[in-house]
Each structure stands twice: as structure tokens, then as C-alpha cells.
N, C-alpha and C positions, 0 to 999 in steps of 0.2 A: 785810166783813173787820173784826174786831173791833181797834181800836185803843185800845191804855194810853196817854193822852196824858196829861201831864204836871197837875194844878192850876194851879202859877202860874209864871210865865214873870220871872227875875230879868237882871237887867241888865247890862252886862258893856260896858269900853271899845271903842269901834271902833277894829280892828288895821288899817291902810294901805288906810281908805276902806272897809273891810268890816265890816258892821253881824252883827256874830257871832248867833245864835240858839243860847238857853241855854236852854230847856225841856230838864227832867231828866229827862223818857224815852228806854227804851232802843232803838236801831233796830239791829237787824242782818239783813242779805240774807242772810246765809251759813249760815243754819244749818238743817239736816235735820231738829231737831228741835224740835217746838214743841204747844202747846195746841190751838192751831185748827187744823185741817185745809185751812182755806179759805186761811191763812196757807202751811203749809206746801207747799201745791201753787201759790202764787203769786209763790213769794220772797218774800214782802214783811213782812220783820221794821227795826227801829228803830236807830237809828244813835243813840249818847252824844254830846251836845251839843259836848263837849271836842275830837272827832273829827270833827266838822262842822264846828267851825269852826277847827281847824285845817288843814282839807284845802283848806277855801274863801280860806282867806288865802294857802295857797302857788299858788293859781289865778288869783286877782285880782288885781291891779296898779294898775288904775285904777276909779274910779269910772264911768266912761263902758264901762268893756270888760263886754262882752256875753258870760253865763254860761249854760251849759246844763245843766240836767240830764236827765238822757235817760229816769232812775225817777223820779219826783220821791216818790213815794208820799203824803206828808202834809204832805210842805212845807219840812224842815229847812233843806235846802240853800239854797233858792231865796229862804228868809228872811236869808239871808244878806247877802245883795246885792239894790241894791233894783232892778239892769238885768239882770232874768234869765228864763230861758223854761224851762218844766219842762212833760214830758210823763209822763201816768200813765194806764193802761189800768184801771183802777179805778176804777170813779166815785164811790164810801163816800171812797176816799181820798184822791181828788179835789176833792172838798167840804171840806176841810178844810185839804186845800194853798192854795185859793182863801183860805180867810178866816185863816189864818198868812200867807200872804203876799199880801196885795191889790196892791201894786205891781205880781206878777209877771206874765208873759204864759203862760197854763197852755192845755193841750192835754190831751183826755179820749181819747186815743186807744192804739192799738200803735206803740212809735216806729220799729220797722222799716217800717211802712207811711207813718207820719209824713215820714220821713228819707229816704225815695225821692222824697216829693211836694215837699219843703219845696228854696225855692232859698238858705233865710237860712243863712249860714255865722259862726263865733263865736268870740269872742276864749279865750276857754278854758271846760274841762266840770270840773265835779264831781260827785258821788255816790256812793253805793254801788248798785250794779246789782242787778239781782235774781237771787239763787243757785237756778234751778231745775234742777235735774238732766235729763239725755237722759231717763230714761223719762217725765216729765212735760209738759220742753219740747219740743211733738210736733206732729206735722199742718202746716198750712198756715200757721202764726205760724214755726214752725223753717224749713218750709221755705221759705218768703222771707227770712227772715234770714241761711238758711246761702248762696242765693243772689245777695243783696246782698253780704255775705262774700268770697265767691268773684269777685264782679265785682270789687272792691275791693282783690284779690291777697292773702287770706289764704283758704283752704281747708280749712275746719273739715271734722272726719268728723259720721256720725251721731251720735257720742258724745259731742257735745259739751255742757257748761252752759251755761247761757242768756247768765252774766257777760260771757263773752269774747267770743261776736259783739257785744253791748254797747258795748264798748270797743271796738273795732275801727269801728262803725261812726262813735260819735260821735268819736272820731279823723278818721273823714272829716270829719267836717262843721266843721272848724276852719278858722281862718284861716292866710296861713303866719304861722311864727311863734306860733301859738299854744299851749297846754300844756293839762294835764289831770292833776287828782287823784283818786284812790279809794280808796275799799276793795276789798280784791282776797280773795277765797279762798287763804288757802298752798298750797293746788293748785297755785298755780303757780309752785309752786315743784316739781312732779314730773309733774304730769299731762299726759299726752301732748296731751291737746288744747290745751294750754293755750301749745305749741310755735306754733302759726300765731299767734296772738297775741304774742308774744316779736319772733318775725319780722316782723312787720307795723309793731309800735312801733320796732323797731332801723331798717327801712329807711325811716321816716317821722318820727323826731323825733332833733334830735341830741341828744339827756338820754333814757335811760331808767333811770330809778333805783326800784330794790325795798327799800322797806325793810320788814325781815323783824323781828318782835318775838316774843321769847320766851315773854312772860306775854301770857296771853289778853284780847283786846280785849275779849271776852264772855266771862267765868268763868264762867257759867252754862252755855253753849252747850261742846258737844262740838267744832265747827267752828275753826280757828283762822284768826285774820287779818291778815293784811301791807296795808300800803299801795302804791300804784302812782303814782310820778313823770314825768311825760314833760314836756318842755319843746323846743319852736322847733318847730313842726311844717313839713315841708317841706325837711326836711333828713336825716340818716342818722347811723348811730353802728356802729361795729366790736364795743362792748361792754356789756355789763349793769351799771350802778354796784348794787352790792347793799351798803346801808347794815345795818350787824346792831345791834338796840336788845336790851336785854335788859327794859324793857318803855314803854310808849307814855306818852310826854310832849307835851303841847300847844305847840305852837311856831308862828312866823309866817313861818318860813323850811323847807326838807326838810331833813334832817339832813346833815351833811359825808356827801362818799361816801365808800366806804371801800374794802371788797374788788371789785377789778373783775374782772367773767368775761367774756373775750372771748368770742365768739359762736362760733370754728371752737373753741375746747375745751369750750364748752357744747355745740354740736355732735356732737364729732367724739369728746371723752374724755368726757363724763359722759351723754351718751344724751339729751340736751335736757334736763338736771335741773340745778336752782338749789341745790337741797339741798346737794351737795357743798361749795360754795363758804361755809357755813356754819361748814364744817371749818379748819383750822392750814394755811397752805400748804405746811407740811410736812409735815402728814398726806398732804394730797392727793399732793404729789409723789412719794413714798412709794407710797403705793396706784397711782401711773400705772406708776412703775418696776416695781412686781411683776406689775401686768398685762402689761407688753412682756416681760417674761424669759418665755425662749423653753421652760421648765419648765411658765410657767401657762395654766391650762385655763379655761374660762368650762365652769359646771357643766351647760351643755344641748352641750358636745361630749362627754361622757361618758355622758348619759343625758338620758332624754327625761321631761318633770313634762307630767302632767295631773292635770284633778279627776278624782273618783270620779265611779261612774255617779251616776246620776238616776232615782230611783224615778217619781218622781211623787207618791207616795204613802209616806212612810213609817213611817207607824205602820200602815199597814194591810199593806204587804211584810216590817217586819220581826215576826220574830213570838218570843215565850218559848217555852222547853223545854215549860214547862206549857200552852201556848197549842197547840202540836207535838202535846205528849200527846192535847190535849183533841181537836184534827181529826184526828189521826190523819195528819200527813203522811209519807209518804215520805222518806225520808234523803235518799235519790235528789235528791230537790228545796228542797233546804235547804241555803244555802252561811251559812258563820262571815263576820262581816265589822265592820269599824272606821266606828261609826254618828258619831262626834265625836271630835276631838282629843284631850279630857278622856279617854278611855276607853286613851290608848294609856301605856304605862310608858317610862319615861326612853330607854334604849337598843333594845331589841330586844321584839319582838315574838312570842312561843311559842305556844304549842298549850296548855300549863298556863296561859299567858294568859286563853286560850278557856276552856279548861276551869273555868277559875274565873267566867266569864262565865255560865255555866252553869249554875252550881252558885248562885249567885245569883239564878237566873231570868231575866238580863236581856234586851230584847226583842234582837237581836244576831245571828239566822237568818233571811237572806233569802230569800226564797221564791224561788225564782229555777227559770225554766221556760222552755225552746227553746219556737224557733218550730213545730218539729216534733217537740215533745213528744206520747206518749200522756196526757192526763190519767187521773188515777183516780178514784174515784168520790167520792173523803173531798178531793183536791183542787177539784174544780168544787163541792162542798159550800160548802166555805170560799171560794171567787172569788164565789159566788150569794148571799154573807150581803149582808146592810143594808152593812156596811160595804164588800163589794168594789162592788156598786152604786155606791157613793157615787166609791170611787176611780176608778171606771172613765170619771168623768167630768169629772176634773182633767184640764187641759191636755195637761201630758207622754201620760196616759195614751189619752186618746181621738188622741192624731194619731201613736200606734203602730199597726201591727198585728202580732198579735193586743197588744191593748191590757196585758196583765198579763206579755208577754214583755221584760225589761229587757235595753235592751245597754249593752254597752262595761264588763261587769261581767268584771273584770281582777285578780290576783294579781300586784300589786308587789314589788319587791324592797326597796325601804324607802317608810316613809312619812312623808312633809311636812306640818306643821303651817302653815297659812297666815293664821292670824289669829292673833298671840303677844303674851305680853307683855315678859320679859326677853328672848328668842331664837326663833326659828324654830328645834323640833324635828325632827331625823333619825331616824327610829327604821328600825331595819333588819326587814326582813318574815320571818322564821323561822318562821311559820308557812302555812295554806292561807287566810288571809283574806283578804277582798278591801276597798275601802273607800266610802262614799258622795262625794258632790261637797264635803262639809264637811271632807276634808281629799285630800290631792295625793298622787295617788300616781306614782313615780318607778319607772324601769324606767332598767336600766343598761345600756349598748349591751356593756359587754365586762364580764363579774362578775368575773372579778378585781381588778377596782379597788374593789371594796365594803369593801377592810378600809381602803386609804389613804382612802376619803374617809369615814370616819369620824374615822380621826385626824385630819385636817384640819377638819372642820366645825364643830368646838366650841373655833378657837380663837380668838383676840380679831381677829385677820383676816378672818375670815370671818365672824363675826359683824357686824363693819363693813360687811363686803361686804354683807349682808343690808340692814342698814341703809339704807346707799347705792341700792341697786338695787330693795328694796324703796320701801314711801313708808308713812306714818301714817296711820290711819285714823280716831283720834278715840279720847277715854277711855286715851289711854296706848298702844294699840294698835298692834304694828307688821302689815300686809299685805304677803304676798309672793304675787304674780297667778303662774300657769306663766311666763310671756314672763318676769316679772321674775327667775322664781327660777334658769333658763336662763340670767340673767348672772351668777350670783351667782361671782365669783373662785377659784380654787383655788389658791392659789399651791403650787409645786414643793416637795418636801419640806426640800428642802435650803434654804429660807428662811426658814421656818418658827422656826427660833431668831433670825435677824434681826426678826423680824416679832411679836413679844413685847415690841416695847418702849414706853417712856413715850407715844410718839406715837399709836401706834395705840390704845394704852387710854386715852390722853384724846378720842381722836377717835370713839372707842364711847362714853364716855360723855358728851361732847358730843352725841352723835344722839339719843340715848336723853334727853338732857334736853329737846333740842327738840319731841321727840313726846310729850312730858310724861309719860315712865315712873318711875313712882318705885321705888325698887329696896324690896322688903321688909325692914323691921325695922329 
């Protein structure tokens, strides 16, 4: 693993017995995106020195208390304190946690594997954990971890980051009474997995406090990042202290807590999401009144959101007019269809849409063929080029049969933008197109309600709602998954002029500063 480590190492007072570690490279676990590959498939990015040892000093207490860090990676932490034990499955970065911190007591191992053998228990943890994603964190490391987890009364699914068994686990391994700092993903502040973790710290430490920062810990990095407080282990708490910073100051103490989210309305009103509580209490109360009036709708009782199909292949299914011409296909076998987001017009979607698609050449006719189609002779032509070859051998398409028939390819009644930047797009389906998995298509249980929920979708309410129910993706980005866009609020019409006012548009653009959208111009 290739490591930036710092030149020269400057010196800095020790805060209540804690010997800070100020080398000015950057560490972040959190982030998806990065140079090395061997980095980004191992978590293992660089924590700011200012950040290390502020997390180390709301951990430690004493000189004697016994500190863990469960990644230690290169050593930041564990330089902190000179009574500390770091485990790192790395051995590059192992070597070098060893000679930053000689004092400490280091382990070259998996610390889930570590953490089942080990009987030493400790006065408190710090670190940043390593941010690997479910499809990375896989096989037989995940699955001892998610089972250690599950012994342990938190029950991660398969989807879970590697962070949050992390934390759960070195939580066990404390003393009563003891605490624990981090860096945590803003995930968890929406992410479903990120719920058994919540749960696990609420019925094991009486302190759990998030503090949530506006400005990015890593302005570089797409990822944003919160800290994570726990204190007394061995004890229980009814609520979430969620501290809101609007950006990260070095301190020797957590911040005052501030907004508290009890745990049955984390629960029970906001869907296991911290997010909300980011908002005015009177936004929220607001938004819970309009969801109880017996007027509003949650937008999956009126219709159902999925992606579009899945080609498998889609520059090789979708094909140009000129491309048509050239093989000579069938009409028969050729459906119009919305390849991207970008491609759709503000309101409504026509057939002079198409048409102008067309007329452009763009690739935007999918080739689209029943299982019990006859081919013809200009179709198996074009299936038999270099290129269907080639597609016939992507995933989606070889675990079809027959491999080039695509399903679940569907004519919506509107379409759903699900990666946005100012709003998630409605656009209504007026014409015979269908769409790919790159945007959602929406079918409506009763179409007479197509024209009210237009009115309603583009107003400051619902766009909240989006906000809310959706979560941020990174670069400004808001995501709305189907399951999320199914919550998305419809308040009754008749509220609708209530629901215009100062509160709701400071509480949209409240959301929208959080996911760092910046509005044009």
C-alpha cells in the first residue's frame, strides 16, 4: 500500500496526559475514491493529525487507561498514547505503525479474528475504521465479522461497510465504563445498515453523541465525515445527542450536545435516519403533522417505482437510425426508449421527443426480441457481429436465456430521475418509451391521479420530502433508491398553501447545504 507520510513530525503540547501525534499527512478511511487501487479496495486512507488527536484526547483520561485501535494502519492513533494496542491487517502498514509508535503493543493480523481470540479488555478505542463497501468486504473476513456481530446483538445484513461491524465489535471489547471515538461515515446518518449500530451503542453506552459537520473533513475526498461519541460502556440511553458543527474544530472535550433524537422517533417517524434531526424542530414537526393528516399519501401507495431493465450490454442493444438502416432491422424489433436522465425534457415526455431523437441519429432503439421470436436473417446477422459475440458474454447476458432476450422492458407512466442535483425529476411518459436501470420508472396504481401529482411534486414540500427520504451521494448529489422514492410524502391538496412557507424553504435549503449542492449562478 503506498503511503504519503508526512517529512517532519512537529511538536505540539500534551492535552490531559495525551502525547498528540502531529505529522501532517492526510488519513481518511472513508473515501471511494482514490489513486491506488490497493488503497481503495482496503479502506485504508489517512486521518489529519488535528483529528487524531482530538478524538484521542476525548478517549483518554488517564495515563494508565489502556487504548485500542482496532485499524491502526500507520500508527497515528496509537502515537498518541504511549499505553495502547493497535491491530492492522497490513503488513507495509504495519511496519511503520511499529516505528511511529515503539511503545505500542501492535498486532499484524484481521481484528475480527484477533477479537474472538483476545481475552484483554480496555479502557477506551479510537480510530478511524476502514470504509470498505459490501461488494469488497466479502467472503470469509465479512463473514466472521457479520457473525461475531450477530453473537454480540447487532445483526448487520449482507450490505453492510466494513466501518460498523468495526465499531460494534471494539465496543465489546471495553471495560464497563469505558468510551470510544471516531470517524464515522455520514452514512450514518441515513444508511440502513448503519441502524444495528445505532442500536447496539444506544443499549450499551449511556453517551451516544454524533457530531455531524457541515464542511468537509477531507475537501478533497467526495465522502463526508461525522465523528462518533460514546461514553460509560455498560449502561443504556433512550437517545441520540446529535451535536451539529458547521465545520471541525480541535478540542479536548466532544462538543455541548445539542439536538437530542430519541430513539422510538428515530425509529418510528424518520425511518432510522439522523438526517432529519439536522433540520429546525419546526420543520420537523411540521413535516410529521402533514404526514398524520389523514389527506396524505406516501408516494408507493399510489404507485409502484422500479429501475428500468438491464440490457447487459448497452451499446451493443441500443442501436442509431443509421445503425437500423445499415442492418436492416425490423420495426417489429426495435422499441424507443430513455438511455439517461440527461436525455429526458423538464415535464413530459412525447413522441416529437423521439422524433427528434432520431432525427439526431442518437443510439435510443432497443433492440428488443421475445423469447419466442422468429428471427430474420438481417437480425441473427447483427446478434453474430464481433460485437454481439462479445455481449453475449457479459454477465446479465450469459445467465439469460436465450441470452439477447431482455425482460422487464416496460412502458411507464412517468419517469424518475434518481441521481439529481437541485431535485428529483418527474417527467410524465406521453409517449411509447420505455427506460434503462439509469432512471426509475413509475407506474401508477389508479392514472387518474397523474395530473394531482404533478401539482404536488415540484413543490417545496416535496422536494423536502425527497431530501428527507432520499440520502446524498457525494459531489452535491441527491439519490432516491425505489424503497426511498415509495416514501417520498404527498401532502393533500388542501395543505399545499400551508406548506409554502418560511419553514419548509429553510428546511430544503438546509438539506441541500448539507449534501453540498450549490444552487447555479
Amino acid at each position: 500500500m503506498a503511503l504519503k507520510l508526512a517529512d517532519a513530525i512537529s511538536r505540539q503540547p500534551v492535552l490531559d496526559g495525551i502525547e498528540p501525534r502531529n505529522r501532517t499527512c492526510v488519513e481518511d478511511r472513508h473515501s471511494k475514491l482514490s489513486a491506488s487501487r490497493s488503497q481503495k479496495n482496503s479502506g485504508s486512507y489517512y486521518t489529519p493529525a488535528p483529528v487524531v488527536s482530538t478524538l484521542a484526547s476525548w478517549a483518554v483520561r488517564a495515563e494508565t487507561d489502556r487504548l485500542l485501535d482496532p485499524s491502526c494502519g500507520d500508527g497515528r492513533f496509537i502515537a498518541c498514547h504511549r499505553n495502547s494496542v493497535g491491530i492492522e491487517r497490513d503488513v507495509q502498514a504495519m511496519q511503520i505503525a511499529k516505528r511511529r509508535a515503539p511503545h505500542a503493543q501492535t498486532y499484524a493480523a484481521d481484528f475480527f479474528t484477533w477479537a474472538t481470540d483476545t481475552g484483554e479488555r480496555f479502557d477506551c478505542a479510537a480510530g478511524n475504521p476502514p470504509f470498505i463497501r459490501y461488494q469488497t468486504f466479502s467472503g470469509p473476513a465479512r463473514a466472521g465479522a457479520l457473525r461475531l456481530c450477530a453473537s454480540l446483538g447487532a445483526p448487520f445484513s449482507g450490505l453492510t461497510s466494513s466501518w460498523a461491524p468495526f465499531l460494534v465489535v471494539t465496543a465489546s471489547l471495553l471495560k464497563p465504563g469505558g468510551r470510544m471515538a471516531f470517524v464515522v461515515p455520514a452514512e450514518i446518518g441515513h444508511a440502513p445498515y448503519a441502524a444495528p449500530l445505532l442500536d447496539y451503542l444506544a443499549s450499551h453506552f449511556d453517551v451516544v453523541q454524533i457530531i455531524a459537520i457541515r464542511d468537509k473533513l477531507f475537501p478533497e475526498l467526495s465522502e463526508d465525515c461525522w465523528l462518533l461519541y460514546a461514553d460509560r460502556f455498560g449502561g443504556a440511553t433512550g437517545e441520540v445527542q446529535l451535536s451539529i458543527l458547521d465545520k471541525f474544530t480541535p478540542s479536548r472535550r466532544p462538543p455541548d450536545q445539542g439536538t437530542q433524537a430519541p430513539l422510538s422517533e428515530w425509529r418510528d417517524v424518520w425511518n432510522r435516519r439522523l438526517r432529519p434531526f439536522l433540520l429546525s424542530r419546526d420543520a420537523r414537526a411540521l413535516y410529521q403533522e402533514t404526514v398524520s393528516h389523514s389527506g396524505t399519501r406516501r408516494f408507493g401507495t399510489i404507485a409502484s417505482v422500479g429501475i428500468g431493465y438491464v440490457s447487459g450490454a448497452n451499446d451493443f442493444f441500443h442501436l442509431r437510425p443509421s445503425e437500423v438502416e445499415r442492418w436492416r432491422i425490423p420495426t417489429g424489433f426495435l422499441h424507443p426508449t430513455v438511455r439517461t436522465s440527461r436525455m429526458l425534457p423538464p415535464l413530459r415526455l412525447t413522441e416529437k421527443s423521439i422524433d427528434r431523437w432520431r432525427h439526431h441519429d442518437e443510439p435510443v432503439l432497443l433492440l428488443r426480441i421475445r423469447k419466442d421470436d422468429d428471427l430474420p436473417k438481417s437480425v441473427r446477422r447483427y446478434l453474430d457481429t464481433e460485437a454481439g459475440r462479445a455481449a453475449r458474454t457479459a454477465f446479465k447476458c450469459r445467465t439469460r436465456t436465450p441470452w439477447y432476450s431482455i425482460p422487464d422492458v416496460r412502458v411507464p407512466d412517468f419517469f424518475l430521475t434518481y441521481m439529481s442535483g437541485r431535485a428529483p425529476n418527474l417527467v410524465r411518459n406521453s409517449s411509447t418509451a420505455s427506460c434503462t436501470n439509469a432512471v426509475h420508472g413509475v407506474h401508477l396504481h389508479d392514472k387518474t391521479r397523474a395530473r394531482q401529482l404533478i401539482r404536488s411534486w415540484y413543490t417545496s414540500f416535496v422536494r423536502l420530502s425527497c431530501e428527507i427520504e432520499g440520502h446524498p451521494l457525494g459531489g452535491g448529489m441527491l439519490k432516491l433508491e425505489p424503497r426511498e422514492a415509495t416514501r417520498v410524502v404527498l401532502p393533500d391538496a388542501s395543505l399545499l398553501p400551508v406548506l409554502s412557507g418560511p419553514e419548509i424553504e429553510d428546511a430544503l435549503a438546509t438539506s441541500r447545504t448539507w449534501r453540498h449542492y450549490a444552487t447555479p449562478g
